[in-house]
Each structure stands twice: as structure tokens, then as C-alpha cells.
DSSP file (Angstrom, degrees, kcal/mol; ACC not computed):
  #  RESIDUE AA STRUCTURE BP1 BP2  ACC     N-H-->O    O-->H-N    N-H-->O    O-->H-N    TCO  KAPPA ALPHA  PHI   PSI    X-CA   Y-CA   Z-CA
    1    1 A X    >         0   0    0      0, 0.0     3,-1.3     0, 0.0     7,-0.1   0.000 360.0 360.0 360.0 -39.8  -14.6   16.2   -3.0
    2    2 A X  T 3   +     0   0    0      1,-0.3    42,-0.3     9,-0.1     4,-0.1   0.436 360.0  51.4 -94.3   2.7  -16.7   15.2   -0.4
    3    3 A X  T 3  S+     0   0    0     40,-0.1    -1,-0.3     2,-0.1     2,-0.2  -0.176  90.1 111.3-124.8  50.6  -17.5   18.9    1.2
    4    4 A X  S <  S-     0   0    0     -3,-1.3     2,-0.3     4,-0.1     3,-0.0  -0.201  94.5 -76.3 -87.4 173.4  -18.4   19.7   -2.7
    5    5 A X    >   -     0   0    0     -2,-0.2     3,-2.4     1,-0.1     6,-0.3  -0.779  51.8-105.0-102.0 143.9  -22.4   20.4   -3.1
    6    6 A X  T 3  S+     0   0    0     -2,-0.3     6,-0.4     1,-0.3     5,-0.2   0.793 118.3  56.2 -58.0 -35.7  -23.7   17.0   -3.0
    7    7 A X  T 3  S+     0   0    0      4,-0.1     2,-0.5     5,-0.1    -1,-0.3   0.540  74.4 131.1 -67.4   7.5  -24.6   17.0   -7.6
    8    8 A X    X>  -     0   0    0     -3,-2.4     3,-4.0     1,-0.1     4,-0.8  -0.572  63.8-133.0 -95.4 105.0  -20.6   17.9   -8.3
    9    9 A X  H 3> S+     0   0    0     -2,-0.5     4,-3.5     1,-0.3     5,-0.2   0.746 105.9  52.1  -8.8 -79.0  -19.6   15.3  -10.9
   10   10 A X  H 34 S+     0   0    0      1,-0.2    -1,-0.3     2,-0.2     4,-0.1   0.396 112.8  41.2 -69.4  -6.8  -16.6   14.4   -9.2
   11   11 A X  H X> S+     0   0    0     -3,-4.0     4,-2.0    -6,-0.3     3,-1.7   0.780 113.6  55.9 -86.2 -45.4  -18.5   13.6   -5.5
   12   12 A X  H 3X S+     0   0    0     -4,-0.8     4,-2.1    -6,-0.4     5,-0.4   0.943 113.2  41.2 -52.2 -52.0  -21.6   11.7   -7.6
   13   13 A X  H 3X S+     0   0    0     -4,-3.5     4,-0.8     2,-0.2    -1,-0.3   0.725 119.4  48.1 -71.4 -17.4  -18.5    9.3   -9.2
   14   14 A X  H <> S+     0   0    0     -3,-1.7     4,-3.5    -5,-0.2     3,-0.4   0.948 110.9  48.2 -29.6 -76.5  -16.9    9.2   -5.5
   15   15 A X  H  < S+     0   0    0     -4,-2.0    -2,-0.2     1,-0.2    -1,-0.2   0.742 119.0  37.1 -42.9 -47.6  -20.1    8.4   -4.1
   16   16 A X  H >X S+     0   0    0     -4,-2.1     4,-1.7    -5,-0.3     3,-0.7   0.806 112.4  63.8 -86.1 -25.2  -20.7    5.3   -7.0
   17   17 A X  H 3X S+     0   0    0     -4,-0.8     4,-1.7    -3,-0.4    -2,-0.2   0.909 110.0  35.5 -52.4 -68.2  -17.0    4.7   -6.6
   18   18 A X  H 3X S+     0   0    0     -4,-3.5     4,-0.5     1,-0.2    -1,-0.3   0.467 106.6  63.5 -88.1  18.8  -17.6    3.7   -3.0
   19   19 A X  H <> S+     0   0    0     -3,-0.7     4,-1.1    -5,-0.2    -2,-0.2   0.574 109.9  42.4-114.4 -26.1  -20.9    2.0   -3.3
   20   20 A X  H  < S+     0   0    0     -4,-1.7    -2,-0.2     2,-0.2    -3,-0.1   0.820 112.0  51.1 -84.9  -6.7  -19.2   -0.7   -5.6
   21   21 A X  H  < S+     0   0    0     -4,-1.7    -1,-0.2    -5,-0.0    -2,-0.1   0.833 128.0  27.3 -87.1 -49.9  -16.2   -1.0   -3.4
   22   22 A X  H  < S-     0   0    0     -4,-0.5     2,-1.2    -5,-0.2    -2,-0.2   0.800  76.1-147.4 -71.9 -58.1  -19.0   -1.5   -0.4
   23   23 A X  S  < S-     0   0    0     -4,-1.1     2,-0.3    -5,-0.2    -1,-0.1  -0.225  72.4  -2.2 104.0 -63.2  -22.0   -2.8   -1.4
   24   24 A X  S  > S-     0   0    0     -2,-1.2     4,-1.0     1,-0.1     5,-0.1  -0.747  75.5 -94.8-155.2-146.0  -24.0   -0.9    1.2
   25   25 A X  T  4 S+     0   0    0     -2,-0.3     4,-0.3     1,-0.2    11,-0.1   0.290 109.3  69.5-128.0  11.0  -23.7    1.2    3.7
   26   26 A X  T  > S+     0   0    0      2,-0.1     4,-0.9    -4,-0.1    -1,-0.2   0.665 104.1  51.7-101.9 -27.6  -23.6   -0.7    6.6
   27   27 A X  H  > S+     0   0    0      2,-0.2     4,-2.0     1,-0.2     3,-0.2   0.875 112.8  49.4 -72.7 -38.8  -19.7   -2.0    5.3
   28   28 A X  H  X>S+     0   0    0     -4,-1.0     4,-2.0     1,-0.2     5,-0.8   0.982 103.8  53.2 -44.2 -61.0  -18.8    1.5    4.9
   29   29 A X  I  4>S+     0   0    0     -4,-0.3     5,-0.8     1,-0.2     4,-0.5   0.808 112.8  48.6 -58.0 -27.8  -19.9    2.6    8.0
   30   30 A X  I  <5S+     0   0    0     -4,-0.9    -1,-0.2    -3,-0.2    -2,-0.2   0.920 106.6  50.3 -79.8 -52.7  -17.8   -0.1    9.3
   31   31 A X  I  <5S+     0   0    0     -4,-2.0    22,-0.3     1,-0.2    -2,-0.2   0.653 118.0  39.7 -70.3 -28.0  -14.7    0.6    7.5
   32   32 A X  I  <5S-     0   0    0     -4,-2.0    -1,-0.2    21,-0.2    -2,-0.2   0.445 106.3-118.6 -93.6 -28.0  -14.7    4.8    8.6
   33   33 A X  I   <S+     0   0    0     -5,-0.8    -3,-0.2    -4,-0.5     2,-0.2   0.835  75.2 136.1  93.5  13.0  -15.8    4.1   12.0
   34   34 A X      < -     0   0    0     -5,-0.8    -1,-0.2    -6,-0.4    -2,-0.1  -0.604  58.2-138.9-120.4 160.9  -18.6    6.1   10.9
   35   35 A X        +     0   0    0     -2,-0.2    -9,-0.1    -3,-0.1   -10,-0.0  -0.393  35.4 172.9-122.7  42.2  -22.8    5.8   11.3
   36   36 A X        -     0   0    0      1,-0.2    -7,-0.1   -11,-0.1     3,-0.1  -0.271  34.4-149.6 -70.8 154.4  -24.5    6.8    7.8
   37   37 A X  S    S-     0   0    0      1,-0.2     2,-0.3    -2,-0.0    -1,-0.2   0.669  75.8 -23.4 -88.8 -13.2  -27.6    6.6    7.0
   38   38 A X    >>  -     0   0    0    -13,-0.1     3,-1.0   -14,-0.1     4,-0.5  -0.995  69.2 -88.7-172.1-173.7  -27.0    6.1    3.7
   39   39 A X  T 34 S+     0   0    0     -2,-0.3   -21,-0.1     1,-0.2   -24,-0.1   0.580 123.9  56.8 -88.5  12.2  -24.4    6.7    0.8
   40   40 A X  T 34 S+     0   0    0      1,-0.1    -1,-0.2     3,-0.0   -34,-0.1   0.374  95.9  61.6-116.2  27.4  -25.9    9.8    0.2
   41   41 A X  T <4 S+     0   0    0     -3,-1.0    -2,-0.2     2,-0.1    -1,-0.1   0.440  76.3 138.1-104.3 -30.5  -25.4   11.0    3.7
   42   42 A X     <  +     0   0    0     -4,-0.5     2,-0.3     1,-0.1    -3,-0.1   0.068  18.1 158.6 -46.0 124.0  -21.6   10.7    3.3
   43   43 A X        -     0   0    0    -40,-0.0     2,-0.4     3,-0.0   -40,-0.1  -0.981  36.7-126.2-142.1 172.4  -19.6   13.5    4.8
   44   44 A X        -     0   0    0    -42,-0.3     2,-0.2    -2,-0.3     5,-0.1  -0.773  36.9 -97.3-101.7 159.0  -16.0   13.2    5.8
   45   45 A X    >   -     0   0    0     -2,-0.4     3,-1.1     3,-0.3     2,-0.3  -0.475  54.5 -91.1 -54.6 130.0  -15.0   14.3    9.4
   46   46 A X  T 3  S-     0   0    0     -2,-0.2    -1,-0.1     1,-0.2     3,-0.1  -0.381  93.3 -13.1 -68.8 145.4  -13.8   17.6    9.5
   47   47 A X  T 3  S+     0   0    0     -2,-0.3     2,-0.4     1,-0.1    -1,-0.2   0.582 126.4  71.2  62.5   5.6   -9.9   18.7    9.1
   48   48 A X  S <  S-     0   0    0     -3,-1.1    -3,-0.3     2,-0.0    -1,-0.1  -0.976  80.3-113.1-161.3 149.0   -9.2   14.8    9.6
   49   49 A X        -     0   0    0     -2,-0.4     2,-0.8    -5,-0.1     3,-0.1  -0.269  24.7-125.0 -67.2 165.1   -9.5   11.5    7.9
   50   50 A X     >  -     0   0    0      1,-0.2     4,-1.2     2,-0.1     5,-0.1  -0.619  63.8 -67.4-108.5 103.7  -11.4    9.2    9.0
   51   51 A X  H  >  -     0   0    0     -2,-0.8     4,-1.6     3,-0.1    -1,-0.2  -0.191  68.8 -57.7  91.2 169.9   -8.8    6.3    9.4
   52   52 A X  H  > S+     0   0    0      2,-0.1     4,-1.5     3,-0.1    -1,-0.1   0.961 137.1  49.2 -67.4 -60.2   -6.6    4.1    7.1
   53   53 A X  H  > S+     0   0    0    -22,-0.3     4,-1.7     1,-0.3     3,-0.4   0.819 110.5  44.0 -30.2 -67.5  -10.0    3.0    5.3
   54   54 A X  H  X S+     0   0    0     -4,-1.2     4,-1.5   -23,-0.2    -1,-0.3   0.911 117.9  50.3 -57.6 -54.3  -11.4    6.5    4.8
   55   55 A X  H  X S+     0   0    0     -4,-1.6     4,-0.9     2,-0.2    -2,-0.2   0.784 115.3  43.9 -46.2 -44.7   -7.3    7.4    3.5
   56   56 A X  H >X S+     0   0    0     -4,-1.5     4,-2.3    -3,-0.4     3,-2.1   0.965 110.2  59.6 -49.4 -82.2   -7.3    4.1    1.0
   57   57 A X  H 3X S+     0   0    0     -4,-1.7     4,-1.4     1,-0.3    -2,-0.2   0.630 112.7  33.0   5.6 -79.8  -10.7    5.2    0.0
   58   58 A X  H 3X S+     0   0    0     -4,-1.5     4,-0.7     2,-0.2    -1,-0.3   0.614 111.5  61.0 -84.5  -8.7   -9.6    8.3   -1.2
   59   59 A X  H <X S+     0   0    0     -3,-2.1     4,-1.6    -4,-0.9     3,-0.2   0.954 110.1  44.1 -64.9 -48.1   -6.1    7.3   -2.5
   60   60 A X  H  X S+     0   0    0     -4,-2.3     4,-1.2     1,-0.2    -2,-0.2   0.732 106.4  56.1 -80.9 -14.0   -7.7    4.9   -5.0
   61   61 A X  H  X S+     0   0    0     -4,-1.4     4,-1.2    -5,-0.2    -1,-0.2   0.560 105.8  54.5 -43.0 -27.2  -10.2    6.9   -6.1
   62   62 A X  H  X S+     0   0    0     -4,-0.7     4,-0.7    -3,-0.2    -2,-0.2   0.812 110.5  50.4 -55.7 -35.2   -7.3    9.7   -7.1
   63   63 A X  H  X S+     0   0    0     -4,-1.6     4,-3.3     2,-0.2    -2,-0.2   0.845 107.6  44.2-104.9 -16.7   -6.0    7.4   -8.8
   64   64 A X  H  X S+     0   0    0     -4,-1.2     4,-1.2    -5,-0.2    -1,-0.2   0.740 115.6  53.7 -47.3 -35.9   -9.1    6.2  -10.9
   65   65 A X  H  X S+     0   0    0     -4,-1.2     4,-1.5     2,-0.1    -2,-0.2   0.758 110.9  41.6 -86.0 -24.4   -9.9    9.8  -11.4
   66   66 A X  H  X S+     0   0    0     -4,-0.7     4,-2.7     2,-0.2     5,-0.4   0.958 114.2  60.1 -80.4 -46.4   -5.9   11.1  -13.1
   67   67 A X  H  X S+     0   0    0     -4,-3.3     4,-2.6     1,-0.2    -1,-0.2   0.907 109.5  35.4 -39.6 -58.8   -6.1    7.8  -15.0
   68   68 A X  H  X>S+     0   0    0     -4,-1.2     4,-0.9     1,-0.2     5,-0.5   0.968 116.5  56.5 -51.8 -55.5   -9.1    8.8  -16.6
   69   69 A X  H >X5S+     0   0    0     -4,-1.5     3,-1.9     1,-0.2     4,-1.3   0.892 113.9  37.5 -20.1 -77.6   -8.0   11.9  -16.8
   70   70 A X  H 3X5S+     0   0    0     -4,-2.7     4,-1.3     1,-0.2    -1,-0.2   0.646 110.9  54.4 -27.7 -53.9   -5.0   11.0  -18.5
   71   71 A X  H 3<5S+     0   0    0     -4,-2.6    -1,-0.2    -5,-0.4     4,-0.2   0.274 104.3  55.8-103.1  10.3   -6.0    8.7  -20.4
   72   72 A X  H <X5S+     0   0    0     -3,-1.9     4,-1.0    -4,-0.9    -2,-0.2   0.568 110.8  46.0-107.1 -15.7   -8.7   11.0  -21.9
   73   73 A X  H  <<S+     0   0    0     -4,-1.3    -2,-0.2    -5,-0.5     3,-0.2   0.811 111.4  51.3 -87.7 -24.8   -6.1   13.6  -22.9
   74   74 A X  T >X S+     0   0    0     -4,-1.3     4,-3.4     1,-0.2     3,-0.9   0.906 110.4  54.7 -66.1 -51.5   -3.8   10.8  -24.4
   75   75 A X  H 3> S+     0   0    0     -4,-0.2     4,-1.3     1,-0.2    -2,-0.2   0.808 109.8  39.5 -42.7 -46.1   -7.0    9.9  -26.2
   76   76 A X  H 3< S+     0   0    0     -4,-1.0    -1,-0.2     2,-0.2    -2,-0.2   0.174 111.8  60.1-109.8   4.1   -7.7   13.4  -27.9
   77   77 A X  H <> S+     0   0    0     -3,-0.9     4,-2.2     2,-0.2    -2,-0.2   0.787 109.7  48.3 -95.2 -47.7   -3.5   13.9  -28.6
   78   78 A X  H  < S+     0   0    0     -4,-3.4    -2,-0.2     1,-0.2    -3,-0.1   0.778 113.9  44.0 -88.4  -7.1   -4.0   10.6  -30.7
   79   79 A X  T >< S+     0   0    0     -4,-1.3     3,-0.5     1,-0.1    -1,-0.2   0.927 130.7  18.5 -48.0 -61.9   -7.1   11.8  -32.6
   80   80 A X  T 34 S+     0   0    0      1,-0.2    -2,-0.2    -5,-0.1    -3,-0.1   0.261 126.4  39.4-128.2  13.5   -6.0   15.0  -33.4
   81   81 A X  T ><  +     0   0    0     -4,-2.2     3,-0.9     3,-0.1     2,-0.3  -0.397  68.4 178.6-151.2  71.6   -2.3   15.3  -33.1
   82   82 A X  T <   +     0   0    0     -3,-0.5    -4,-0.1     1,-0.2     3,-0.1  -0.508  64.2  22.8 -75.7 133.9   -0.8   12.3  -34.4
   83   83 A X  T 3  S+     0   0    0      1,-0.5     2,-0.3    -2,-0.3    -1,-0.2   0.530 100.2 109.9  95.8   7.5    2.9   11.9  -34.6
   84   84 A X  S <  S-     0   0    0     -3,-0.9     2,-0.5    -7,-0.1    -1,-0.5  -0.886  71.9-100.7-132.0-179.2    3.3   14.3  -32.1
   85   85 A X        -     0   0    0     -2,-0.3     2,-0.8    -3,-0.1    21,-0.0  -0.758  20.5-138.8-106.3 114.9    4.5   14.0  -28.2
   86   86 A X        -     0   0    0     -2,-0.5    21,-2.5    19,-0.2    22,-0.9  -0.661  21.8-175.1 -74.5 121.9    2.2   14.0  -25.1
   87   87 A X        -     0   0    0     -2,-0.8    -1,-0.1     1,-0.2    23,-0.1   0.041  15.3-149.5 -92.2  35.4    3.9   16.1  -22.8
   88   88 A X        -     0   0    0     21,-0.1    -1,-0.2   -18,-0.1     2,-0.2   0.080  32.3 -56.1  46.5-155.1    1.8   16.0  -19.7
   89   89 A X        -     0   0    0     17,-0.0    21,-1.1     0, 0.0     2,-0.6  -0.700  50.4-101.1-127.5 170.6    1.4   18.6  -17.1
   90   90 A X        -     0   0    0     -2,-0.2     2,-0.4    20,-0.2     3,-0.1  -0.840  37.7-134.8 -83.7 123.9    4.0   20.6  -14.9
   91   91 A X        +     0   0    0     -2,-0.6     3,-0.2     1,-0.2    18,-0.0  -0.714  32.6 169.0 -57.2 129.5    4.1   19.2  -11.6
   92   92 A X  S    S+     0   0    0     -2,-0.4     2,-0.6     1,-0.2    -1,-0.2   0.470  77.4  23.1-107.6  -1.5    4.0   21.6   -9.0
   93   93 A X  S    S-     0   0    0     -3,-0.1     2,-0.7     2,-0.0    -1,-0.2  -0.730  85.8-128.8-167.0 111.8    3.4   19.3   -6.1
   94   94 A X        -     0   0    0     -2,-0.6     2,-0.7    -3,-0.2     3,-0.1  -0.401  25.7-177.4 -56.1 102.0    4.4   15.8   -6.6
   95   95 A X    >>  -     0   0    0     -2,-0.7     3,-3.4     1,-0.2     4,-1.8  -0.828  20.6-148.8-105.6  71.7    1.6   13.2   -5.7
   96   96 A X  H 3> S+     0   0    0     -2,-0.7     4,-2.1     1,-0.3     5,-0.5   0.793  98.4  55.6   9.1-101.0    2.9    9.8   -6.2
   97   97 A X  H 34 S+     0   0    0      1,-0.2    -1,-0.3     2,-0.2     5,-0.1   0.699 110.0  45.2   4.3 -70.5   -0.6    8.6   -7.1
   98   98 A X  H X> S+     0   0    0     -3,-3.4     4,-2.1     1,-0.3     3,-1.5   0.885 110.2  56.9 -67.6 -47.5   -0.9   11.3  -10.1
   99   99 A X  H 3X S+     0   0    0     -4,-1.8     4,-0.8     2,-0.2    -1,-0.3   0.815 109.2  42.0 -60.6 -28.2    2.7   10.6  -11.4
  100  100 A X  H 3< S+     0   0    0     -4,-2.1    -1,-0.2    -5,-0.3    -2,-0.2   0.532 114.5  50.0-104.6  -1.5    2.1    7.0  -11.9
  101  101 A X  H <4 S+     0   0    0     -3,-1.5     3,-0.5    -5,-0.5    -1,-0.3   0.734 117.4  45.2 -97.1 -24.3   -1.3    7.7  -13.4
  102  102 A X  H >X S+     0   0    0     -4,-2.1     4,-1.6     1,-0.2     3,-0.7   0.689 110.0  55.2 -93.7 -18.2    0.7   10.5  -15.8
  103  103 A X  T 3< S+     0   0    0     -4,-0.8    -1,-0.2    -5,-0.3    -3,-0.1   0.661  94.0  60.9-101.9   2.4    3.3    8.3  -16.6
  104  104 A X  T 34 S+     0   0    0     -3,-0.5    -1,-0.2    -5,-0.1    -2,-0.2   0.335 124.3  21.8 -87.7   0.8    1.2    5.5  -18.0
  105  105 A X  T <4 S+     0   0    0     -3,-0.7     2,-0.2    -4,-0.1    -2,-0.2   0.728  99.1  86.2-125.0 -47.5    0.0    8.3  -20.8
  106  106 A X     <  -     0   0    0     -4,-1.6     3,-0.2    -5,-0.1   -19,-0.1  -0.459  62.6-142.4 -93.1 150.2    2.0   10.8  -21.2
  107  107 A X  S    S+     0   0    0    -21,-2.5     2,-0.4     1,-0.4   -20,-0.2   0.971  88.8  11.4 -42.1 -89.4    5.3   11.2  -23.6
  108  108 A X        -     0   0    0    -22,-0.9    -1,-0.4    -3,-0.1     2,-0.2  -0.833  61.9-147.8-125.3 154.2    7.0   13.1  -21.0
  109  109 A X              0   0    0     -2,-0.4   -19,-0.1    -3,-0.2   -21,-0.1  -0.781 360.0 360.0 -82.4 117.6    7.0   14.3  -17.5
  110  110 A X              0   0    0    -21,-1.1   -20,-0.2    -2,-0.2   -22,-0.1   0.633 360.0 360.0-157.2 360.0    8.3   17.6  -16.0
């Protein structure tokens, strides 16, 4: 997300994501080990995290984004095919996170 071009839905909600989790940008900076100048400055290190913080960071934000996710396709099954069974998606590479956000929505799992 974060080496996305800086308007890309999914860094802007990152970006707003971590300014209510922070407050400003000097507790960020604190929590990555890191010196921005602002939250719109944010890059991640390259080819490594930056910490437990920076890892947290982006686990709960995965899992804010599948919920929604989830829970927008669960939304539009019970508008418009009611009575019938959300099946989810195929995993092809299992991500804790995603599974527990797919399994709060979906029928079935596979």
C-alpha cells in the first residue's frame, strides 16, 4: 500500500487509518523508529518492516480493510440474492487475518 502513488484509495484510508491510531506524527515517528515530516511523507523502509509497530500497523489495517471488504459483499448477497449462500473466496494463500475477517461474513469457506 504504501509504495502505491501517494492518491490510491487504499494508501489515502492507510494514511487516515494511522493518523487516528496516532494523533500526529511525532507518535508515529516514535512507534517506526522513523523521522517524518508529516503523515503525508510516510514511506515504509525498503524490503523490511519497520519493527513490531510498523508490522501491528499493517496487520490491523488488513484486517479493517477484508472486513469491509467482506462485509460489503455480504451486504450486496443480502440485497440481491436472498435465501441464497455466501460462499466467499478461494483461498490460495491462507492469511490468518483475512480468514477471520471472511469467516465473520461468509456462508462458507474453501
Amino acid at each position: 500500500i504504501m509504495n502505491s502513488p501517494r492518491d490510491t484509495p487504499a494508501r489515502v484510508a492507510f494514511v487516515e487509518f494511522l493518523k487516528g491510531r496516532y494523533g500526529d506524527v511525532t507518535e508515529l515517528n516514535k512507534a517506526w523508529g522513523k523521522n517524518f515530516a508529516d503523515f503525508s511523507s510516510i514511506t515504509p523502509k525498503p524490503g523490511t518492516g519497520d519493527g513490531k509497530a510498523y508490522q501491528k500497523d499493517l496487520d490491523d489495517f488488513l484486517a479493517v480493510f477484508s472486513d469491509k471488504y467482506f462485509g460489503l459483499c455480504r451486504a450486496a448477497m443480502d440485497k440481491h440474492f436472498l435465501n441464497h449462500l455466501y460462499l466467499g473466496c478461494r483461498f490460495h494463500v491462507r492469511n490468518p487475518i483475512v480468514t477471520r475477517s471472511a469467516s465473520r461474513h461468509c456462508d462458507v469457506l474453501s
